[in-house]
N, CA, C and O of each residue as an XYZ file, in Angstrom:
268
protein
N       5.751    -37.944    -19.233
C       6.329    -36.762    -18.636
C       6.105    -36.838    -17.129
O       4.994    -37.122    -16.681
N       7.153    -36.586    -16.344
C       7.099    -36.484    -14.937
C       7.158    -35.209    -14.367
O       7.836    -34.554    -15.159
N       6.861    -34.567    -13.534
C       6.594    -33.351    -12.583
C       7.401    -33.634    -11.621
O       7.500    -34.793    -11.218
N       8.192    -32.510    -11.036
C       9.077    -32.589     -9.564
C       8.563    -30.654     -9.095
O       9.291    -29.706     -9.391
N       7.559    -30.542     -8.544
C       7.579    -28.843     -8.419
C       6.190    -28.511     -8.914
O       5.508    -29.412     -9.403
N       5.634    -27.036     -8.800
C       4.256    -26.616     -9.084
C       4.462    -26.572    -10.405
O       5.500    -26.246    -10.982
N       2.973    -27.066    -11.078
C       2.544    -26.279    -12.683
C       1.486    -25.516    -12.050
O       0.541    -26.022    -11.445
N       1.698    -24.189    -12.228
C       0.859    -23.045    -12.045
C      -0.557    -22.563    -13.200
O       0.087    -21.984    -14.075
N      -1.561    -22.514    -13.505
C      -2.220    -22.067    -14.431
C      -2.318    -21.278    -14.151
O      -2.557    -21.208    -12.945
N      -2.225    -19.650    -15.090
C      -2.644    -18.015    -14.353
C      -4.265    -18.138    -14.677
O      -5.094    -18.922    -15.137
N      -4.137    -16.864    -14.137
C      -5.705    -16.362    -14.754
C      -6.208    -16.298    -16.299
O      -5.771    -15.231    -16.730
N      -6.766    -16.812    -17.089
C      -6.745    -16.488    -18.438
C      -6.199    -17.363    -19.057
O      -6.372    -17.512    -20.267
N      -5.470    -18.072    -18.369
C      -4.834    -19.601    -19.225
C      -5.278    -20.553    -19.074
O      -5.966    -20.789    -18.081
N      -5.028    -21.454    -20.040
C      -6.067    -22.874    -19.951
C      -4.718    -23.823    -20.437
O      -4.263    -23.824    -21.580
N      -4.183    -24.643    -19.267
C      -3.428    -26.114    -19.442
C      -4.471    -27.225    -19.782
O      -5.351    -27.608    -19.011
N      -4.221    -27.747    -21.207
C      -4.674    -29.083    -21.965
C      -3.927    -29.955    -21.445
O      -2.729    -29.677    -21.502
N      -4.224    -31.018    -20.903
C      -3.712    -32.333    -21.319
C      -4.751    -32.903    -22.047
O      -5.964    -32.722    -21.946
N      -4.066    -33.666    -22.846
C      -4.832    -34.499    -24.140
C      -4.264    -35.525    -24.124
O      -3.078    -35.373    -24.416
N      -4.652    -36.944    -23.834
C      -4.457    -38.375    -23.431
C      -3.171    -38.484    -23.509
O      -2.681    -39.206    -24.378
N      -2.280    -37.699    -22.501
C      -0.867    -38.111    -21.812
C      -1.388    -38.363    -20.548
O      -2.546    -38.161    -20.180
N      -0.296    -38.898    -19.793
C       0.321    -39.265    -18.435
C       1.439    -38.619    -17.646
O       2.652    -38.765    -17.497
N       0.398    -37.783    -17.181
C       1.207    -36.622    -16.227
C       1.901    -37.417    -15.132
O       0.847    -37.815    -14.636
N       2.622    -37.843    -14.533
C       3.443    -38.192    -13.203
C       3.746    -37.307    -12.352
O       4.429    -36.392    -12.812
N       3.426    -37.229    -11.023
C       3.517    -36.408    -10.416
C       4.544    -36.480     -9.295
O       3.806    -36.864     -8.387
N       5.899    -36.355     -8.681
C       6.543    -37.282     -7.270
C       5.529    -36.949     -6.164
O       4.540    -36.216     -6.141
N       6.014    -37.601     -5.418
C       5.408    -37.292     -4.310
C       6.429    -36.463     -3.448
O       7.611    -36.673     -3.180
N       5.761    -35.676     -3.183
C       5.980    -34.382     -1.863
C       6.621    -35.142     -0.654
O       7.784    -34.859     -0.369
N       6.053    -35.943     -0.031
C       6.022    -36.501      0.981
C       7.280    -37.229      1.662
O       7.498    -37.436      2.856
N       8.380    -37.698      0.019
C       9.147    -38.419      0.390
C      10.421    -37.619     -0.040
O      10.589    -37.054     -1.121
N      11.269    -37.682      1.000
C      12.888    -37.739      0.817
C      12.925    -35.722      0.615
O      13.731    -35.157     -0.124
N      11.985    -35.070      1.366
C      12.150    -34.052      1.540
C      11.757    -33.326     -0.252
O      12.354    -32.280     -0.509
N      11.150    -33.690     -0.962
C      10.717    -33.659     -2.057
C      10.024    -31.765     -2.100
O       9.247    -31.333     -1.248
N      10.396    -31.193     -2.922
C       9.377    -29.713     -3.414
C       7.731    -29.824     -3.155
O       7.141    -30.644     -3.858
N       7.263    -29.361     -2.577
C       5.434    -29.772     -2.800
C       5.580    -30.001     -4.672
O       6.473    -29.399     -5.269
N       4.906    -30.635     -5.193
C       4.206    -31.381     -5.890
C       2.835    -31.287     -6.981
O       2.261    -32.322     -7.322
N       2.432    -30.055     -7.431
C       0.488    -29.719     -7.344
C       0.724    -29.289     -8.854
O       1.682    -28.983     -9.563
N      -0.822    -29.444     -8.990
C      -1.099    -28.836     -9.885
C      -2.320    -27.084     -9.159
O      -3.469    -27.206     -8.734
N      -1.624    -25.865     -9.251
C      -2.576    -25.054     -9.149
C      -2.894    -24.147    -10.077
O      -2.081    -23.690    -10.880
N      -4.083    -23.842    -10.018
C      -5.412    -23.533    -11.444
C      -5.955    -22.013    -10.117
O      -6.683    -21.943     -9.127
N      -4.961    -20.942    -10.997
C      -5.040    -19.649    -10.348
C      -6.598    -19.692    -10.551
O      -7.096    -20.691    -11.070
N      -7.871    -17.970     -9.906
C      -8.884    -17.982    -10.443
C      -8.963    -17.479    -11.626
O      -8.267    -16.514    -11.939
N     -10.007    -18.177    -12.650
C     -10.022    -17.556    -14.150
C      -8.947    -18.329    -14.589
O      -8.681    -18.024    -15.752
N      -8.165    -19.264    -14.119
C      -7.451    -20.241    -15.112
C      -8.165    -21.467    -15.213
O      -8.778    -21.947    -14.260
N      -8.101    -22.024    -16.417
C      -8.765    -23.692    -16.732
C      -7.759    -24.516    -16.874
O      -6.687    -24.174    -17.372
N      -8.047    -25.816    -16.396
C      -7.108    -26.965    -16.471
C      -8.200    -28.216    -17.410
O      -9.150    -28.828    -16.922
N      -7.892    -28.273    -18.271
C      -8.187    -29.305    -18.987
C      -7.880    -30.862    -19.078
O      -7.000    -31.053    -19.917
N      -8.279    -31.917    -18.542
C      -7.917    -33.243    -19.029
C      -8.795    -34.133    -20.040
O      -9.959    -34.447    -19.790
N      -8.231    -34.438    -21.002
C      -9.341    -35.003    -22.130
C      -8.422    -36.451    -23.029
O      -7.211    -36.630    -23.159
N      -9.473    -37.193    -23.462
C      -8.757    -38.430    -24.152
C      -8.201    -39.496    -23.079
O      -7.199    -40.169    -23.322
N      -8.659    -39.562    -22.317
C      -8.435    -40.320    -21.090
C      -7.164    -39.986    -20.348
O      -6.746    -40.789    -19.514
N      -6.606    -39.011    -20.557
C      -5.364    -38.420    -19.572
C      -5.602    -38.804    -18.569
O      -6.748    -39.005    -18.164
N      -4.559    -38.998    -17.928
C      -4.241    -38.734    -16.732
C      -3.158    -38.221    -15.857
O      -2.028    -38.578    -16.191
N      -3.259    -37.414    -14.744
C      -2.656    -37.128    -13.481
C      -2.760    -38.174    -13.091
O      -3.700    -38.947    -13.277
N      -1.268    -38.429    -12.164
C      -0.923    -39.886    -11.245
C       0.378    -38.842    -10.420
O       0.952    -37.791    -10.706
N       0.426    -40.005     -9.066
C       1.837    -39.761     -8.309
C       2.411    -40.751     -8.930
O       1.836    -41.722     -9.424
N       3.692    -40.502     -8.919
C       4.828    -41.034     -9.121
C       5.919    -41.737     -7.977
O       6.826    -41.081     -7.463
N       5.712    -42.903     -7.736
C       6.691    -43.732     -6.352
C       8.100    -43.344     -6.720
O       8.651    -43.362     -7.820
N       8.590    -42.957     -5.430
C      10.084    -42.803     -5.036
C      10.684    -43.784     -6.574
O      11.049    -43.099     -7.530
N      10.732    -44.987     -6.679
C      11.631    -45.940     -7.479
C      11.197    -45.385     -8.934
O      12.181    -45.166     -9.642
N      10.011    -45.119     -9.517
C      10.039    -44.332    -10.892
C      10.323    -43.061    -10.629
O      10.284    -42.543    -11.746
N      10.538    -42.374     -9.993
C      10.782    -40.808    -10.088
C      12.438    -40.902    -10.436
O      12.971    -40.311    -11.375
N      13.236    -41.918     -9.314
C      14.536    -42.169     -9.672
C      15.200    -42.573    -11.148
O      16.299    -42.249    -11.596
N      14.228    -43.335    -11.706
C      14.636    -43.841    -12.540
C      14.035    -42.642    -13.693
O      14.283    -43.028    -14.836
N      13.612    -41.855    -13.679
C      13.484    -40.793    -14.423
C      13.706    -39.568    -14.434
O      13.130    -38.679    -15.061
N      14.767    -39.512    -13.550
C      15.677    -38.154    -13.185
C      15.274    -37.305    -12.089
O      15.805    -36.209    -11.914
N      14.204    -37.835    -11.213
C      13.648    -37.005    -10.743
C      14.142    -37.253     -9.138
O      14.046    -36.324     -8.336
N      14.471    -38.063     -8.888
C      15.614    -38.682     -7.262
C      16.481    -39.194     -7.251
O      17.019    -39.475     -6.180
């Protein structure tokens, strides 16, 4: 799964990832949306099972709908 834009956690919510591969673009290029993960206060962000968050280069974001 790739990201183009914020995932927000509220207060009181808890985002799991469980050994996926978050992709993230990068902000930086080609005038791109900021990019983040933000974890309001009183929200939890979970990563477990070796997940991971990563950026995502200009050439995979394209090739996955995302440029």
């Amino acid at each position: 799964m790739n990201v183009l834009g914020s995932v927000v956690v509220d207060a009181g919510k808890t985002l799991t990832v469980d050994g996926a591969t978050i992709g993230f673009a990068d902000s930086r290029v080609d005038n791109n949306p900021t990019t983040n993960v933000v974890v309001q206060p009183g929200g939890t962000l979970r990563v477990l099972n070796n997940a991971l968050l990563a950026s995502v280069r200009r050439a995979a974001a394209a090739r996955c709908g995302m440029g």
